[in-house]
N, C-alpha and C positions, 0 to 999 in steps of 0.2 A: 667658043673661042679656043683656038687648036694652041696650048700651052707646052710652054719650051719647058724640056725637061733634063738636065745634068745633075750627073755623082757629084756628089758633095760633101767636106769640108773630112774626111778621113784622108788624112794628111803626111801618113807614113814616109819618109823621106824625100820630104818635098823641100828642097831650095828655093832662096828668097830670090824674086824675081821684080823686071820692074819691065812693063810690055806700055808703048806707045804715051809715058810720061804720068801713067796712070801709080797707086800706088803699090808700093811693094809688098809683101806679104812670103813670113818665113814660120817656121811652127818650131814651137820651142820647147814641148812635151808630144812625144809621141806615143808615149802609152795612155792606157784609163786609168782617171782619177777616179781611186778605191771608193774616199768616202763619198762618190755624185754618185754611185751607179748601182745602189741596191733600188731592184724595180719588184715591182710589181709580176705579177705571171703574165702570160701573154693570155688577152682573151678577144679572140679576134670577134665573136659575137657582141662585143660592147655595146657598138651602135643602134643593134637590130632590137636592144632590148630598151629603148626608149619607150618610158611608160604614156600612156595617154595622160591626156591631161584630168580626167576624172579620178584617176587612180593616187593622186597629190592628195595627201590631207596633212593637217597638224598631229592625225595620227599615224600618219605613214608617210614617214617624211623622205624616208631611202626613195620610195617613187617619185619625188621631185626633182631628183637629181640629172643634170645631164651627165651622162656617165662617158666615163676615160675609157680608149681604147684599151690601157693596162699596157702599153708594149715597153718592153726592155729598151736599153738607146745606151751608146757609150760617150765618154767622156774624151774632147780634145782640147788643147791648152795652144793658138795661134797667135801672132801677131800681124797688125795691119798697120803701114804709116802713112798715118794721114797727109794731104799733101801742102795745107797752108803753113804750117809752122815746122813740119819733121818731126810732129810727137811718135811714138812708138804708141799702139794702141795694143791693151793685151785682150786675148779673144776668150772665154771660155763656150768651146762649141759644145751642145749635148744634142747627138743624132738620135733616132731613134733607129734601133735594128729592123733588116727587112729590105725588098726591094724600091720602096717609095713608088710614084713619086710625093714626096712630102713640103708641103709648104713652109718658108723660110718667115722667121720671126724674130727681128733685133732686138733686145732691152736693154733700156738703160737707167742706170742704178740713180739714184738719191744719193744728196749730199753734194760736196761738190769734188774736185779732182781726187782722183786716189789711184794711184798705180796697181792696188790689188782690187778695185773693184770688180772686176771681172765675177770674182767669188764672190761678190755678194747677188741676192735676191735667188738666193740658190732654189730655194722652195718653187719657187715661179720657173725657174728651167726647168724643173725636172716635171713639172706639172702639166707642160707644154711638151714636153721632150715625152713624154708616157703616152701622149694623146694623139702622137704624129706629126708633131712639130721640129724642125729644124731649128735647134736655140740657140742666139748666138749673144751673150752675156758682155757687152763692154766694160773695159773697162777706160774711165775718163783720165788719161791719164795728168800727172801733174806737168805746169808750163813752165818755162822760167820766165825773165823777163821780158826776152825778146822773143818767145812766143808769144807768150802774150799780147808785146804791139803787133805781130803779125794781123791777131783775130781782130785788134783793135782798126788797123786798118782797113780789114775785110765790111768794120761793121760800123766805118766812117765815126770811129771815137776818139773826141777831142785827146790829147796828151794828157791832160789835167785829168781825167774822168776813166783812165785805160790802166784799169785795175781789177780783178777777178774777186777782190776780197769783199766789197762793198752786201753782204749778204745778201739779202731777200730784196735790197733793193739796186740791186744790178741785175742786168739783161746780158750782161755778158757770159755769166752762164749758160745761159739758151744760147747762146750765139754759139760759144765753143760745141756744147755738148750736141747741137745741131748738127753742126760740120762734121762734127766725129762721127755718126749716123750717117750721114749721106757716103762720107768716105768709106765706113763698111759695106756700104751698099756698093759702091763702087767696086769695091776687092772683091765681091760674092764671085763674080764669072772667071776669074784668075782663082780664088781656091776651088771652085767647082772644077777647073779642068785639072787642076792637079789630084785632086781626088777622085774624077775617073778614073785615073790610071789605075791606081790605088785599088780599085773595087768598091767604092762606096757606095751608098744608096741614092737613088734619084732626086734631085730638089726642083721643085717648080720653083724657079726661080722670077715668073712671070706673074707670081700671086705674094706678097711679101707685107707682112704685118710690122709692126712696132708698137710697145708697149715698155713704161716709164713709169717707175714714183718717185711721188716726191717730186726733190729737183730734178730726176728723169724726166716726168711730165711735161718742163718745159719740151725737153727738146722732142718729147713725143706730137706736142699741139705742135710746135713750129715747124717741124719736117712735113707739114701738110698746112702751111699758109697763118698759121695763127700771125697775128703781126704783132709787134714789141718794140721798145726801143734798150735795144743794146744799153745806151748811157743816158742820162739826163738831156744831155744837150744831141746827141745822136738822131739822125732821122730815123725813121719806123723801119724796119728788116719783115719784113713778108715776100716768103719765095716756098713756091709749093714743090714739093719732090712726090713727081708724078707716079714714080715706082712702086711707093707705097700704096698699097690697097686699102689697110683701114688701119686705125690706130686704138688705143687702148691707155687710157691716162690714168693713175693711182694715185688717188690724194692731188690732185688738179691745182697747179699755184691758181687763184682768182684777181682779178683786175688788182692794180693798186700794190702790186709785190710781183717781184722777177723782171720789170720792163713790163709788163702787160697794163690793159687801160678797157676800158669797158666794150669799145670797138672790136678789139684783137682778135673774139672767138666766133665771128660772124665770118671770118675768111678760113677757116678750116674746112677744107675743100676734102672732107672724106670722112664715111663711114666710123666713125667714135663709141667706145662704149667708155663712161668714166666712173669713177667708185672712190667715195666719199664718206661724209657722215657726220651727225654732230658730234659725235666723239673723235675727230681725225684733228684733234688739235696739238701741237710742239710746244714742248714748253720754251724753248729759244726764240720761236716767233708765235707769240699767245694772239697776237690781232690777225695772225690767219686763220680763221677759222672754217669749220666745216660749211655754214653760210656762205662765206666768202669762196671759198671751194668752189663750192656748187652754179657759182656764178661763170664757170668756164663752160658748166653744162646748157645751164638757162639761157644764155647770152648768145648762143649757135644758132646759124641758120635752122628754123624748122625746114624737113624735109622729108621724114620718115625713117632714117638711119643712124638716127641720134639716141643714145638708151642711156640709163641713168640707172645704178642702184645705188641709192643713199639710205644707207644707216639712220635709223632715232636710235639708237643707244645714247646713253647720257656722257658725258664727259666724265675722264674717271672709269668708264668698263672699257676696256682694251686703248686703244690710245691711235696715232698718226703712223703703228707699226702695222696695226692689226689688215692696212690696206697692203703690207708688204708678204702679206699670210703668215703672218709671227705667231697668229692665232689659229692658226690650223688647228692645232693638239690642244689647244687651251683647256682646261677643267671646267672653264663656264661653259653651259650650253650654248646661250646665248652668242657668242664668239663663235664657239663650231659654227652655227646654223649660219651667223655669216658666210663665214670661210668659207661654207661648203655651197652658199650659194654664189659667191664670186665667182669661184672657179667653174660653178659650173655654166655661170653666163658667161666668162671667158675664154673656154670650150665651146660652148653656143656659137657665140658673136663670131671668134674666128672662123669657126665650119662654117657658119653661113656666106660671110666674104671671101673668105679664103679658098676655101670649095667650092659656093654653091651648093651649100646640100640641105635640100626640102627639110630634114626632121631637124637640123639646129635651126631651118624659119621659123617650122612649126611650133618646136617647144619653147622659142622664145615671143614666141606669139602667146603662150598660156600668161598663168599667173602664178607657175611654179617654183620662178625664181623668189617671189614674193613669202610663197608661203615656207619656202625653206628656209628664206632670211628670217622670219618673224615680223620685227619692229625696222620695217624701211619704205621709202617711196622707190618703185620700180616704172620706171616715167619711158615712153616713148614720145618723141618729136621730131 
């Protein structure tokens, strides 16, 4: 497939513009943010050094790794306004340096509205952004009341019921933070043309991922058909956005919390990798547990695109952060050998979909991710 390629998202004195009702988008830092952009050296053989699979053991665990390009990538700070309510949505882009073309990757943060969240899951931009990813960091921003009934009418939610507060048992979450995703996706071709101008690097914008924790997640499953109910009394919201290539869910809500229901993950109409674990539990919501979690994975169409790395660590070693790579650096091993195998089936998974490239099938076809985790099930379906 002959893939469309445009500069992207180097935004150097780009004015806010609004082209055929779509939305607007203006940049609000145009330099590099200091503390995102200490990298790595540049090692353009990264890839070619993908070990075989025989060369993995518990005693040479470096050879299990799918390894990072290593590329430098700078920092940009945009805004996009979404168009159901007129939130302001804040962007933190991280490119990576070079001429691309590089595949584009939205995330969306946990928790629920925050005007700064953009800065958060910083670890995950940069981890994606090192590897030749185009990162683009939401932020969910907060509603007032009368955006609020906006999404509320969007998602057919009675007046009594058209509240964002309602925690783990509102769907209106997903529903916002859904919209907010599809509307980035929408701006991509308005900040890629501005960033030709500019000199930026290429973005395949024809190959485009999404990845979420936490209450990210919802809006990661929903942007690819997961169905839900916005409110208690609300009909079911399932509406697939074709754009998206494959997704990527972190700490996965499970039926019975968010709007979701045991049906919901059977309409996820794309390539998933999710990352769990019994230890992925909150103490604000103790009855979601890493079981329950894992029930967004089980509960999918099998098809063969489906992958799973769930944690046995016990409850109590690393916690509901350690999927947000809080535990990168950790002093326990245990925790690293996660970490490091997340990321590196997160590197996988995208190169595979997002690419097309034979050695992220191949190694994800091993049992490398398994043995660099240690104590996890590494499940295809």
């Amino acid at each position: 497939m002959l893939r469309s390629t445009i500069a992207l998202f180097v935004l150097v004195g780009c004015s806010s513009s609004t082209d055929g009702g779509g939305p607007s988008t203006a940049t609000t830092d145009t330099g590099v943010v200091a503390a995102d952009t200490e990298v790595a050296d540049v090692a353009a053989d990264a890839l070619a050094d993908t070990s075989p699979a025989g060369a993995c053991s518990e005693t040479a665990l470096d050879a299990c790794e799918y390894p990072s390009a290593a590329l430098e990538f700078k920092v940009r700070d945009v805004t996009v306004t979404e168009k159901v309510s007129g939130r302001v949505l804040p962007l933190r882009i991280r490119a990576p340096q070079g001429p691309g073309p590089y595949p584009v990757v939205v995330f969306t943060h946990g928790g629920g509205f925050d005007d700064g969240g953009h800065a958060h899951s910083a670890t995950w931009g940069e981890t994606l952004a090192r590897h030749g990813y185009i990162v683009a960091n939401i932020g969910h921003a907060t509603l007032t009341g009368e955006q609020g009934r906006a999404f509320c009418k969007l998602g057919k939610v009675p007046d009594a019921e058209c509240t964002a507060d309602a925690g783990d048992d509102s769907g209106l979450v997903a529903l916002i933070k859904r919209s907010d995703v599809v509307n980035v996706i929408d701006a991509i071709p308005d900040l890629a043309r501005a960033a030709k101008a500019a000199g930026g690097p290429d973005a395949d914008i024809t190959h485009l991922g999404v990845i979420g924790w936490s209450a990210g997640s919802r809006s990661t499953m929903t942007s690819r058909g997961a169905g839900f109910y916005p409110s208690a009394s609300a009909p079911v919201y399932s509406v697939v956005e074709s754009r998206i290539t494959a997704i990527l869910a972190l700490s996965p809500t499970g039926p019975g919390f968010g709007g979701f229901f045991e049906a919901s993950f059977r309409t996820i109409a794309a390539p998933s990798l999710m990352a769990t674990g019994d230890n992925d539990v909150k103490p604000t919501s103790p009855d979601l547990t890493g079981a329950v979690r894992r029930k967004a994975f089980d509960l999918q169409t099998a098809d063969g695109a489906r992958r799973l790395l769930f944690s046995k660590l016990p409850p109590g070693v690393g916690g509901h952060s350690t999927y947000n790579l809080d535990d990168l650096a950790s002093s326990d091993p245990r925790l690293q050998r996660y970490s490091r195998a997340l990321t590196s089936a997160a590197r996988a998974f995208f190169d595979e979909h997002l690419r097309g490239d034979a050695k992220a099938r191949a190694w994800l076809a091993t049992d490398n991710a398994r043995i660099l985790a240690g104590a996890v099930d590494w499940v295809k379906r």
